[in-house]
N, C-alpha and C positions, 0 to 999 in steps of 0.2 A: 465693910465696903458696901456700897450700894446697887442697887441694879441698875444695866441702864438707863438713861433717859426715853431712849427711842420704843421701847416694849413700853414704858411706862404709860408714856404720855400716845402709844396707841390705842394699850386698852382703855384711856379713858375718855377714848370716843367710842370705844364700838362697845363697851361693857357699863353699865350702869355704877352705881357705887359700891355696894355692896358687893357683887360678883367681882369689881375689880380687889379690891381689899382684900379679900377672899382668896383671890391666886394669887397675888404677890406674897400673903403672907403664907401661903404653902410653902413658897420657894426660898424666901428670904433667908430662913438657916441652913440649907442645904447648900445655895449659892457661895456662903462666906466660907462655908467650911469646902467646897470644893476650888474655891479661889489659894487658898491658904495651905491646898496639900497639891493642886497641880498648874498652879500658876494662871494667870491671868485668859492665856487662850482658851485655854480650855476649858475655866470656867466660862467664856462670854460662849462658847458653842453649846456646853452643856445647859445654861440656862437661857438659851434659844429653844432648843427642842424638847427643854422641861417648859417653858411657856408654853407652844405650840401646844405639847400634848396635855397640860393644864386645860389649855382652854376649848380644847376637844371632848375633856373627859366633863367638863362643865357646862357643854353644850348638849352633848350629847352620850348621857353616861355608860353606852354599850359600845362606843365607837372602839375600834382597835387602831392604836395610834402605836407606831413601833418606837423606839427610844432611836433608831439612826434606820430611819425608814430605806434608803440606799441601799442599805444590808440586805432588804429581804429579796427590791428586785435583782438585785446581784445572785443569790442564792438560786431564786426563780432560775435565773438564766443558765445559771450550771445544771439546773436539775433538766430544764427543758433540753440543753446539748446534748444530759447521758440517756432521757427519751429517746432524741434525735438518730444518738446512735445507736441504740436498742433497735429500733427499725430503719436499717440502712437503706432497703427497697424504696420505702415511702418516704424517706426522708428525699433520696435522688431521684425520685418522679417531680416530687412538689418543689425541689429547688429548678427543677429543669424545667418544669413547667411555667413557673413565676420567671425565671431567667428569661423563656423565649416570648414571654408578655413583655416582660416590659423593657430588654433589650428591643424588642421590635419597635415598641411606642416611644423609647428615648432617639432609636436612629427616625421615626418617621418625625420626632419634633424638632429633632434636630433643623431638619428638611426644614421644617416650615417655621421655625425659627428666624434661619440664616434668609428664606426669602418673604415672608411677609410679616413679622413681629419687630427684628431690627428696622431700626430708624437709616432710611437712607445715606449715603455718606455724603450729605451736603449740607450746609449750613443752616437751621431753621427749614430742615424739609415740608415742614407740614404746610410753610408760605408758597411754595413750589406747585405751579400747577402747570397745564397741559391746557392751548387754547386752538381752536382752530374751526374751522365751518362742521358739523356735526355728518359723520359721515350716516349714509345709506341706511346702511344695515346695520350698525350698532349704535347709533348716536353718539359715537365718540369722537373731540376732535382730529379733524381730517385736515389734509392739505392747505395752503391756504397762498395768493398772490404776495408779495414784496410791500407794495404800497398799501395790502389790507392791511400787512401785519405794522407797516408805522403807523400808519391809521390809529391805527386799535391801539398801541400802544404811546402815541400821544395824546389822545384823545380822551380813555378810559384813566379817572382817576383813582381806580382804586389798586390799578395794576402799577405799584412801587418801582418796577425795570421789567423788559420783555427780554429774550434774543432770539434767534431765529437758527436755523439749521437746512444745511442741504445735503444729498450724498455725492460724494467724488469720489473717485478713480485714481491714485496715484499711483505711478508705477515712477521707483527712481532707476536714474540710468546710471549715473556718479557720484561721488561723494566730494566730500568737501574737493573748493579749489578744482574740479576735476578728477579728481584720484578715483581710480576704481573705475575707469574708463568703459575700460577693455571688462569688468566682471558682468555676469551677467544680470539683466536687469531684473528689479525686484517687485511685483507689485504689493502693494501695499493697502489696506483698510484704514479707507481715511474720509472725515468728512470736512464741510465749509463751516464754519459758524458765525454770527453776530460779535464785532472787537470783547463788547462785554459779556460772552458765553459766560466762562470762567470766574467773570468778577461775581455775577448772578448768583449765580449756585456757592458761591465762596470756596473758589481752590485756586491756587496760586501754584505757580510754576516752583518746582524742587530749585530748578536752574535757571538761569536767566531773568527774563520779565515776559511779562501777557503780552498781550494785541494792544497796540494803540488805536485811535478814534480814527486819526487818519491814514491808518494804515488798511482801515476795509472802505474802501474806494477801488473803483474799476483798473482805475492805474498804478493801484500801490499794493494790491491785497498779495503780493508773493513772497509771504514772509511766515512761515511754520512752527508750529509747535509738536517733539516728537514724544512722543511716551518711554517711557522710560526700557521698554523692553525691546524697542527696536534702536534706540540710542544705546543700548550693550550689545545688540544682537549683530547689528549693522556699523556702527560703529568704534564699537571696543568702549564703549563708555568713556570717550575722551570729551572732558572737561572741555578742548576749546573747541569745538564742534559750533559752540554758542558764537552768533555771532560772522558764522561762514557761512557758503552757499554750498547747497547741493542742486542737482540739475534733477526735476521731477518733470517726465514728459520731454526731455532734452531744454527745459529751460529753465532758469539758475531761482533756484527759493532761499534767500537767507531763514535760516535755522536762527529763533531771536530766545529761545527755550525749551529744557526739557522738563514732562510731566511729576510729580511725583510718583514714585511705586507704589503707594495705597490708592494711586486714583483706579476706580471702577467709574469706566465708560458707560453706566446700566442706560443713557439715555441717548446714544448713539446706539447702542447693542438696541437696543430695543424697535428703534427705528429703522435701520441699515446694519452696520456691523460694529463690532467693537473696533473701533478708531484708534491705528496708532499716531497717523498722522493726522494735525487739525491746521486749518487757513482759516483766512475770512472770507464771506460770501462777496464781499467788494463788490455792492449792489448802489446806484442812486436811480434817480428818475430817467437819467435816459438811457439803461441798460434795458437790452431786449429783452429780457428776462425777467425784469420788473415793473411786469403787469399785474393787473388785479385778479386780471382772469388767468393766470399761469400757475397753476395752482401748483406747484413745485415744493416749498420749503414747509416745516415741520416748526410749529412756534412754541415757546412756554414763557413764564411769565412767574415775577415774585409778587403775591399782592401784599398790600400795606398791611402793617400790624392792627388787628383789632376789626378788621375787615373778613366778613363771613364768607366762604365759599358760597354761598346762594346771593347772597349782595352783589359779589365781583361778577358772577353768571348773568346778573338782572342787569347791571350795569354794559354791562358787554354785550345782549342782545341788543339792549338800547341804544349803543352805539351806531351795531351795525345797522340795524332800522334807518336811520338817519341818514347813513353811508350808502343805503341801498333805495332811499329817494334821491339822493343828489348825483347817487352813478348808476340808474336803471339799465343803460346797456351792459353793464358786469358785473351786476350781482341776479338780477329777476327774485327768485324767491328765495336768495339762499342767505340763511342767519347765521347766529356763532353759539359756541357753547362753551366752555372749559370743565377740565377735570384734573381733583388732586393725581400729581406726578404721582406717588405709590401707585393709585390704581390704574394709570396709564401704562405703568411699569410691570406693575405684576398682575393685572384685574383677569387676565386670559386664562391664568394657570390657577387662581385660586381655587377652583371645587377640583380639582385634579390632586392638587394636594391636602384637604380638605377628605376624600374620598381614598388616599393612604392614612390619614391619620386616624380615620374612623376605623377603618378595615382593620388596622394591630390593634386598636383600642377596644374591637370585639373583640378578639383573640385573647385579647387579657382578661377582659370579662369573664367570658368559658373558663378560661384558665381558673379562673379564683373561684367563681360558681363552682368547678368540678372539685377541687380543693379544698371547698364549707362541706360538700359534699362529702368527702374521704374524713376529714374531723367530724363530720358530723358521724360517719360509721364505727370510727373508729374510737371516738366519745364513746360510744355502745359496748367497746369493750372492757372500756377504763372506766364503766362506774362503781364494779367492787372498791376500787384502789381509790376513787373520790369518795365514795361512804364510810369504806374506814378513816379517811384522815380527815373527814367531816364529824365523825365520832370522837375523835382525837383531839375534838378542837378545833378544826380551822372550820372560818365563818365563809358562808356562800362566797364573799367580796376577795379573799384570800384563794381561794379555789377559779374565781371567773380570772383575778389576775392571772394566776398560774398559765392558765391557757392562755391566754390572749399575750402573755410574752413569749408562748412557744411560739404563737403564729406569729410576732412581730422578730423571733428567730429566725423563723424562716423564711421572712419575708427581707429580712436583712441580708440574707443568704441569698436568694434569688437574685435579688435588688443587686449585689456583686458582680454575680455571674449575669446579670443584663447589661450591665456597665462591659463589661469584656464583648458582648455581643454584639454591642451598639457599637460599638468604635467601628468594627468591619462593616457592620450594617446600613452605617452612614456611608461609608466608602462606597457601598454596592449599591447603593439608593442615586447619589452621584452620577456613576458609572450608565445606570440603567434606567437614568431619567429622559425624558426628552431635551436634547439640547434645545431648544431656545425658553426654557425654566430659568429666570435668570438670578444672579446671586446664588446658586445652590452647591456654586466651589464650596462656600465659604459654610457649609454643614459641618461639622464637627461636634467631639463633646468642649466645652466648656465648661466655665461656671455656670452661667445660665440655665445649659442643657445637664450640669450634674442636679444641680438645685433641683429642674425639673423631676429628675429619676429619684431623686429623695424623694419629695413631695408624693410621686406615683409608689414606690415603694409602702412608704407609712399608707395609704390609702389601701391599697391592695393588701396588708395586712390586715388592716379595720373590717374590708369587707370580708375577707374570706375565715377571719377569724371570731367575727361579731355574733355570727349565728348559732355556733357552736357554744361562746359561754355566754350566751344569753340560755342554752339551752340548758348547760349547765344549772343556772341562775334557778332556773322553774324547777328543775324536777328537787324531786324530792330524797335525800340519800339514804334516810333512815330504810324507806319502802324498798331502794335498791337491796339493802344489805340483810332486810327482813327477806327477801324473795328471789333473793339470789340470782335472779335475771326478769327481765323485760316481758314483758306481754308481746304475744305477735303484731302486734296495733301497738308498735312502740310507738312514743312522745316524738320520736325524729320523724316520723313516714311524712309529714308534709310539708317539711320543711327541706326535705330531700328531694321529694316528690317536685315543689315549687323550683328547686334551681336546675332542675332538669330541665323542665318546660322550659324557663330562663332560658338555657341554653341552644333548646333545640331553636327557639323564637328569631334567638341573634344570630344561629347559624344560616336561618331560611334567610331572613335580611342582606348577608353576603352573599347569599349563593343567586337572590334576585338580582343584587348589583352585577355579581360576576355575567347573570344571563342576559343580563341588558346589555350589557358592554359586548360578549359574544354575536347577541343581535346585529349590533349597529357593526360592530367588525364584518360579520359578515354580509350588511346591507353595502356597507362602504366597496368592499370586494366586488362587489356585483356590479357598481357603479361604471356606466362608459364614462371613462374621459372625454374621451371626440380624440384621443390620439391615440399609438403604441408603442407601450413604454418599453418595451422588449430590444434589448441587441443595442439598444441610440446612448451614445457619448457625446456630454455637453464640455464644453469648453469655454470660462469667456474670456473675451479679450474687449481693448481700450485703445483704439486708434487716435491718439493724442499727443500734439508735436508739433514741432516745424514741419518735417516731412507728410503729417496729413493734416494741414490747415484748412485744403482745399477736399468738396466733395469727389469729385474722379480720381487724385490719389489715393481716395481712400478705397471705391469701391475696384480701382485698377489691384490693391494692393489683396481685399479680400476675393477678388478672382483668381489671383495666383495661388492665392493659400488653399482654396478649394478644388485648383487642379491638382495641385501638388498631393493632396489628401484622397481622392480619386482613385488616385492611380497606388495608391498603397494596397497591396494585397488583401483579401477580406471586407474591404468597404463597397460598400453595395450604391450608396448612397451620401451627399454631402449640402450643404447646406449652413446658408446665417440669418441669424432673427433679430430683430431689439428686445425682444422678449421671449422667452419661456415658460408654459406652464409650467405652475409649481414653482417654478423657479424664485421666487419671491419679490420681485420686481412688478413696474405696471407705468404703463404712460397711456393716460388716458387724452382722448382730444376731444376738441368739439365737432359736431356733426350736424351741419347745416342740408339739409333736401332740396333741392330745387322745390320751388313753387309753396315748399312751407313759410308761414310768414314768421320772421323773426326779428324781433324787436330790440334782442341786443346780443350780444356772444354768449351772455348768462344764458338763455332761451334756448341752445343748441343744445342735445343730447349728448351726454360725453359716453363715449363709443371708447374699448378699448383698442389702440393702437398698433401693430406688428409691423415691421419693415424687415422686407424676408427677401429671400432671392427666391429664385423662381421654384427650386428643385425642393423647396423647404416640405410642400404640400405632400408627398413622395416620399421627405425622410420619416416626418411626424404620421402617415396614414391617414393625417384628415380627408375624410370623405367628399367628396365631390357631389353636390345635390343637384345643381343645376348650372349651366351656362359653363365658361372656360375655368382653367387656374390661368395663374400669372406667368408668361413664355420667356425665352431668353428675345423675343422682340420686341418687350416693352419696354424698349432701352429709352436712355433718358433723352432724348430727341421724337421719341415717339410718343401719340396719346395717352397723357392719366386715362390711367383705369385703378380699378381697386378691386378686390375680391372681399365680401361681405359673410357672415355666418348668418344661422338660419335665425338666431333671435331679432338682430338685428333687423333683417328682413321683415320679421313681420311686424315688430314693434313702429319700424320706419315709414312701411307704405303697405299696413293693412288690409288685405283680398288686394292689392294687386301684386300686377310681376315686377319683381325687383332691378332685377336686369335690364341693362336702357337707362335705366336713372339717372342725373346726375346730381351730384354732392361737392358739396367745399367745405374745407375746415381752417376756423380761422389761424392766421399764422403761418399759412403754407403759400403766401404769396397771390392768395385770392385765386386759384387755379381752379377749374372745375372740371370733376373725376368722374368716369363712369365706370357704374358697375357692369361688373363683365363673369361674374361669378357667386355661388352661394355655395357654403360649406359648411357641413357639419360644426354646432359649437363645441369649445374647449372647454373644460373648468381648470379656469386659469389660477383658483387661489386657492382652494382644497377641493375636495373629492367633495366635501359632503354641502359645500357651496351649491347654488343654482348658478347655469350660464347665465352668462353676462352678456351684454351685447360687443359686437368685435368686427375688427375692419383690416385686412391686408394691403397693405402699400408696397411696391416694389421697392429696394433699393436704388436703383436709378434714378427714381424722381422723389425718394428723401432719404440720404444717406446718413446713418449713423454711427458716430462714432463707439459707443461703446455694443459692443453686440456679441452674441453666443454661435460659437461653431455646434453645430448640432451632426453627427455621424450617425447611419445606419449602418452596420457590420451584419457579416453571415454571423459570428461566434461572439466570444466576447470582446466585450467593446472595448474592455482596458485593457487587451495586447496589445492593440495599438496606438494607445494613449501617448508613451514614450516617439513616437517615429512621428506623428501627428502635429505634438509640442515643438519636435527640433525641424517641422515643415513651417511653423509660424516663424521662428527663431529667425529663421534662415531669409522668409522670404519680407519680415515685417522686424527691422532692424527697432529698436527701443520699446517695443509692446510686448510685455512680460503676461503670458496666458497665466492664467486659475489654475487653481489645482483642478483634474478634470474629474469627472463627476457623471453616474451614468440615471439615464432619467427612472432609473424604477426606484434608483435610492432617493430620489425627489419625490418621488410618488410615495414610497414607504414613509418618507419625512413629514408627511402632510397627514399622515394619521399617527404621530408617534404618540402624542397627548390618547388621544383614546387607546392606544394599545399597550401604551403601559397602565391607564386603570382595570383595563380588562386582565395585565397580568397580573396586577397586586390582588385585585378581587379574586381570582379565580383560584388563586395561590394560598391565600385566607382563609376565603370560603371555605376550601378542603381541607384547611387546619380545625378552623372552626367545626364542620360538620365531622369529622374526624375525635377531638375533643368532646362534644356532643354525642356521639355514637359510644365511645368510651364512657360517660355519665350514665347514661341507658342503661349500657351494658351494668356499670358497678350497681346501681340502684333495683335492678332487677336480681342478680345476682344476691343482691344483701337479702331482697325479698324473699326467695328463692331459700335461702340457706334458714331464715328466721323461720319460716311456713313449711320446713322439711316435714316435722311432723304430723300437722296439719294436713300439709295432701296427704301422708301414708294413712293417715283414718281415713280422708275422705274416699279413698282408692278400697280402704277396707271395708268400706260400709257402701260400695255398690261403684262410684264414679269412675269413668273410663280415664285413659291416659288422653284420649284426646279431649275428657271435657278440662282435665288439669291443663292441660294447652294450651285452651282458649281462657282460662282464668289469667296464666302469666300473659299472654298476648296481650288479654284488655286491659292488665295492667299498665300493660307498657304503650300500647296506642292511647290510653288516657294522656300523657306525656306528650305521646309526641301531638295528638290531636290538638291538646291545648296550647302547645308553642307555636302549632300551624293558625292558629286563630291569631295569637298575639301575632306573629312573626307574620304573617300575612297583611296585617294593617302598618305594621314597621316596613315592609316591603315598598306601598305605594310611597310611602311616604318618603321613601331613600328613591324610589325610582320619581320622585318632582324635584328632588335638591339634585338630583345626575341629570337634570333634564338636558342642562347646557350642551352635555357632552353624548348624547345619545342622537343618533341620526336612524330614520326611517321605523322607529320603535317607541310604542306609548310606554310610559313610566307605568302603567298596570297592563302590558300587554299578557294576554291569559294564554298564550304559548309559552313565554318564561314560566308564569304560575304552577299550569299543569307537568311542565316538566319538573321543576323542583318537587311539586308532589311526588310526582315517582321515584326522583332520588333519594324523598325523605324515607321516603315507605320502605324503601331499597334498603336502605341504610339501617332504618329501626330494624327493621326484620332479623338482617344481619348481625345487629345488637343483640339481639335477645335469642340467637340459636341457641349457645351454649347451655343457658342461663334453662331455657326451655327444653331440651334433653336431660339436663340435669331433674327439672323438676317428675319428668315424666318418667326416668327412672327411678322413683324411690320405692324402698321394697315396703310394703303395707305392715307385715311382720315383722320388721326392725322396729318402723315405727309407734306399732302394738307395745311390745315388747318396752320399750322407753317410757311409753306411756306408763 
């Protein structure tokens, strides 16, 4: 029989003529005779791995080529397990150790997997963008008028479909047909959309059908779509639901479809709430609402295939350019921008998750460092047993394998028990994130996130195993087994010596993120709001219906609610607003001065807005700076007036007095208002925001329907939550309140993002420098037991216990000295990538610096007590004596 073709006709490309001739005729009698005694399989196997080792031993005549090489790593790995078990102690430090690496780094990817590696759940996400006039303070798109956004969107051709968005208020009263009359009403998270939202983004109703064209019109848009979780919640998930009306606001909406259960809201969430209800905006040209200058609705857009993000942006300032010479009184100087949907979606939370993923990915670092570390000492004791079976026969490349499968043992071993770790890990990463992180339900292990833990696993063997048979590799065995042990300058000291410093470098690294983050915590703490968040319960409510169409019903209706609330036991104080700090909300106006000249509504300063009642100033603690607050007689038959904050003030009518002024804002019926007051400002959008400028309006002379009951209490505010709720019930028949809500959990909400990296850091950090202090420790220790000797002469021959002190000392401050140098440039460099997230503190402030020195110093010291008694005890006379 002949050999195959396929060996054949390879060597006769990769081997000349001769060499090939050469090994086939090695094989050629051996092959037939082994075909003919064990049958055809067996010979095609055996004359594979006699090729293979033919053309090894031809290439290179010393190579050791095994006849079924599988066999030996197999062998390896049993020898490495009864290692394993020979040292239970160390085997269960370094499985536990690897486990709480890379469980930690599998739940932190998970994290950031589920929210910024997945591809959106929309159709061609990457076409999906984010368009809108470029806000203030971040340049992202912001707000934008009705008529801008069809503008933009018929105009710009490289924008494929636009739609548009707004936020609503639903609260239902009944269910189909009426049913559910009598239950009580429910509000609901819902917004308005453009007919083609849906079609845009590519998701189609589970149930039903979408929006029609002519169904988002002023007189037609009351027709819903509900999500799938309140169509089983609220309705028992009854199929003919589609098709009926329910009454939202007391007036009738056909229900024409339900959502699918994979849909994720991320772009209603992200702007307002996750929406279970959706309508259309039911917007044309002579809707009040649909001005240019009403910056209300939230736009995105699909651009055309083959069309660059930076085209579609050039294209679209171009637009508006054009749109803002032919409508100068509504636009003045303001452009447009767009931004990919991802980073509209997620771009806030990225270095927050970024700053978890680093933080376990040091931990695992330490972890393997400490780990090269422990085989690297422990190498030290195993070099008899590798010089006799280096004598025996096995080649350097047979002996560096040997080890490098124990550590890919143990790293397999680890790698398990991280996978068990990470499953809760992920769950408590979930739990203790900040809610508005969005997608991070969807954290989990999977394939993805196991692949990933493989991947981390095999690496984290390589590294903590590489050093060790590399070292293996150099020394020499004969010399081991001639000299029966090591010089005290053994071949490991600097390679021991290096992952220490390693170590201690990436611990200072965490420990400066965790101090910056403690900074800015504690700078944020410090911060006045302009109110007091203590003892106050917010509520809102949505005065929406037949029964308040009109302003007086509405404000007769919130007068009752507030007497009624008053007079509850424990309330000090009551009060309603259109807005709330922190609260996450904002209506901004424009702000016209008497005697400034303005040339169009663009030109007017947008001021933010509050419609409060009188007693608001009183519940919230704003300060009073100058002139009145707002009385209960500035009823709506009485003079505008408005009450102003101090930025305002100055930015409006600079060195002069504010008070006396009058102002108009367009939209309000052209009325002109005087100011009658100046007040401490708020920060209205987080703590570590600057005030904003801001304008108080009574409710008498502009009443709003949707608005927040705001309560002062002696005690706590949520006893009276329950008695407060059945006071709206009662006296405001179909307006379903919020859940209520007290303002210091608004205020703690507004710093969640920073105080959860300050706890991952901090939490880390002290693993890390914990781990780090542990290296120290072993490495001084090994040094300490190898130089026993050593000190006891030199203690014999004259030196004190304390100059052996300062000998292990400097050892060990070399260490930590040199990670303070590296770790101190890794420092800045992690405190400009946290910049985002840092408030009132430089990324190299030298308050964090000098403290972490102290804690290192602290810590090393601590490291090296033991270590340093030990060496200061040694008896000079043993030592003699050995000698």
């Amino acid at each position: 029989m002949k050999p195959p073709l396929i060996p054949r006709a390879l060597l006769s490309i990769v081997f000349r003529e001769p060499m090939r001739e050469a090994i086939l005729g090695d094989l050629a009698e051996g092959f037939a005779d082994r075909t003919t005694r064990s049958g055809r399989w067996n010979a095609s196997r055996w004359y594979w791995s006699q090729t293979l080792r033919s053309i090894a031993a031809r290439w290179h005549p010393t190579t050791e080529f095994p006849a079924r090489p599988w066999s030996g790593i197999w062998k390896d790995l049993r020898y490495g397990a009864r290692t394993l078990r020979r040292a239970p102690g160390f085997s269960l430090v370094a499985i536990a150790t690897l486990g709480l690496g890379i469980g930690g780094t599998t739940a932190a990817f998970s994290v950031l997997d589920a929210v910024l590696l997945r591809p959106l759940p929309y159709a061609e996400p990457d076409r999906l963008v984010a368009i809108g006039h470029p806000d203030a303070d971040t340049g992202y798109p912001s707000n934008l008028g009705f008529l801008t956004f069809r503008d933009w969107r018929d105009r710009t051709k490289s924008i494929e479909d636009a739609a548009a968005m707004r936020s609503w208020l639903a609260t239902i009263t009944a269910g189909p047909d009426g049913t559910g009359a009598n239950a009580e009403p429910e509000r609901v998270p819902a917004v308005r959309v453009s007919w083609n939202f849906f079609r845009m983004v590519g998701i189609a109703p589970a149930l039903g059908r979408d929006f029609r064209p002519d169904e988002d019109r002023p007189e037609t848009w009351r027709v819903v779509l509900l999500s799938d979780g309140l169509w089983r919640r609220r309705f028992g998930a009854d199929p003919s639901i589609v098709g009926r009306t329910i009454r939202i606001h007391d007036r009738p909406y056909l229900v024409v479809g339900v959502m699918p259960a994979s849909l994720e809201p991320l772009i209603e969430a992200r702007n307002y709430s996750r929406a279970e209800i959706w309508a259309p905006i039911g917007y044309d040209d002579t809707t009040r609402d649909a001005c240019r200058s009403c910056q209300h609705l939230t736009a995105f857009a699909r651009i055309r295939p083959g069309v660059s993000i930076d085209a579609a942006r050039a294209e679209l300032v171009s637009v508006q350019e054009a749109m803002r010479r032919e409508f100068p009184a509504d636009y003045g100087s303001t452009t447009a921008t767009l931004r990919p949907l991802r980073d509209q979606i997620v771009g806030d939370v990225r270095p927050l998750l970024f700053v978890l993923l680093g933080a376990v990915s040091a931990v695992l670092l330490i972890g393997c460092a400490n780990l090269a570390g422990l085989l690297l000492a422990r190498g030290a004791g195993r070099e008899r047993e590798l010089a006799v079976r280096s004598a025996l026969g096995a080649s350097r490349g047979r002996l560096v394998r040997q080890l490098l499968t124990e550590a890919a043992l143990l790293s397999a071993l680890g790698g398990g028990f991280g996978v068990l770790l990470a499953a809760g890990g992920a769950r408590a990463l979930t739990i203790a994130a900040p809610v508005d992180v969005p997608r991070i339900a969807g954290a989990g292990l999977d394939g993805r996130v196991l692949l990933f833990t493989v991947a981390v696993t095999v690496l984290a063997g390589f590294a903590f195993g590489l050093i060790p048979a590399l070292r293996a590799w150099a020394d020499n065995p004969r010399e081991s087994l001639h000299s029966g042990q090591r010089s005290t300058q053994d071949a490991t000291r600097w390679s021991r010596r290096a992952l220490v410093a390693g170590e201690v470098a990436v611990a200072i690294v965490l420990l400066a993120g965790a101090g910056l983050m403690i900074r800015t915590m504690g700078n944020l703490l410090r911060v006045d709001p302009g109110f007091d968040p203590h003892r106050l319960l917010t509520m809102d409510l949505a005065f929406v219906g037949p029964p308040y169409a009109e302003d007086p019903a509405v404000f007769a209706t919130q007068q009752r609610i507030l007497e009624g609330v008053r007079a509850l036991p424990g309330v000090e104080a009551a009060a309603f607003a259109s807005q709330i700090p922190l609260g996450g909300n904002m209506d901004t106006w424009g702000f016209h001065a008497e005697g400034h000249p303005l040339y169009g509504t663009a030109d007017a300063p947008s001021v933010e807005r509050y419609g409060v009642t009188p007693d608001y100033f009183n519940v919230m603690r704003i300060p009073l700076k100058r002139g009145r607050l707002l009385t209960e007689a500035d009823r709506a038959d009485a003079p505008r007036v408005i009450v102003v904050g101090e930025t305002t003030a100055a930015q409006v009518w600079p060195g002069q007095e504010a008070i006396g002024k009058r102002v108009r804002m367009p939209g309000v019926k052209g009325e002109w208002y005087t100011v009658v007051g100046i007040v401490g400002d708020v920060r209205h959008y987080e703590l570590a925001a600057p005030p904003t400028m801001q304008m108080y309006v009574g409710q008498p002379h502009v009443t709003d329907s949707f608005v927040t009951l705001t309560v002062r209490t002696a005690g706590d505010p949520l006893s009276i939550a329950s008695a407060a709720r059945a006071i709206v019930i009662r006296e405001a028949p179909g307006v379903a309140p919020a859940a209520p809500a007290t303002l210091e959990q608004l205020v703690s909400k507004s710093v969640e993002q920073r105080r959860f990296a300050m706890l991952v850091l901090a939490v880390f950090a002290a693993i890390a420098l914990t781990l780090a202090a542990i290296g120290l420790y072993g490495t001084i220790a090994y040094m300490v037991a190898r130089r026993g000797r050593e000190f006891g002469v030199r203690m014999a021959l004259g030196a004190r216990r304390s100059d052996i002190a300062r000998l292990v000392l400097s050892e060990g401050m070399q260490l930590v000295v040199a990670g303070l140098v590296v770790g101190g440039a890794g420092a800045v460099l992690a405190g400009r990538l946290m910049d985002s997230l840092l408030y009132g503190v430089e990324p190299s402030d030298p308050v964090t610096l000098a403290a972490i020195l102290v804690v290192v110093a602290v810590a090393s010291i601590a490291a090296q007590i033991v270590p340093l008694l030990r060496a200061t005890a040694t008896d000079p006379a043993t030592a003699l004596h050995a000698e």
